[in-house]
C-alpha positions, 0 to 999 in steps of 0.5 A: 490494458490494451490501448488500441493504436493512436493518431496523437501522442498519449499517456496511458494513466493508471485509470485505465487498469482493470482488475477481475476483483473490483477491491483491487485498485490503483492508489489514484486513477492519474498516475502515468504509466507509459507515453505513447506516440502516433501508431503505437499501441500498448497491451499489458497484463499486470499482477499485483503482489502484497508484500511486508515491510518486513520483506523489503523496504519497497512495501513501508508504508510509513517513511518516519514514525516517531514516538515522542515523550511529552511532560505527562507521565502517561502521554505520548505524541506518535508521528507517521509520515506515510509515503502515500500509499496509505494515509496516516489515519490507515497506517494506525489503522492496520497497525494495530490490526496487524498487531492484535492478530499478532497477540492473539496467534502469540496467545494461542501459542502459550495457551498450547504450551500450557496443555 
């Protein structure tokens, strides 16, 4: 970000970020950053990081998921209430690819310990 000086007073808004790899963006373009007042400026470099819940509880993005037992014997209710970085729909989503690329690895290893 290099917001240039300003007359008025401003929030300069996560729209106004740019990256060199175009998949990489913010969550949503409204989301204030710094306010900034007659005569100031801001330049700003940032880097964004992938992290794992494993790591530390800041990269969840699930808050609550809740796995409840109905009067069916093979039926299950799964409640995720995301934090808003991801919806529900994309927490599944990457679970489970998250999982199956877990299995495969786990698979590979029993199959070399079976050489």
């Amino acid at each position: 970000i290099d917001s240039g000086d300003t007359d008025t007073t401003r929030s300069i808004i996560s729209s106004e970020l740019s990256s060199e790899d175009q998949t990489i963006k913010p969550v949503s373009d409204k989301i204030p950053i710094v306010q900034i007042a007659p005569g100031q400026k801001v330049k700003l470099e940032a880097y964004a990081r992938l992290g794992r819940g494993t790591t530390h509880a800041k990269w969840n993005s699930a808050n609550v998921s809740v796995l409840t037992h109905t009067d069916k014997p093979d039926e299950f209710i799964l409640t995720v209430e995301s934090t808003g970085a991801l919806s529900p729909e994309q927490i599944i989503t990457f679970g489970v690819d998250e999982l199956a690329s877990r299995l495969e690895e786990f698979k590979q290893v029993i199959t070399e310990l079976k050489a």
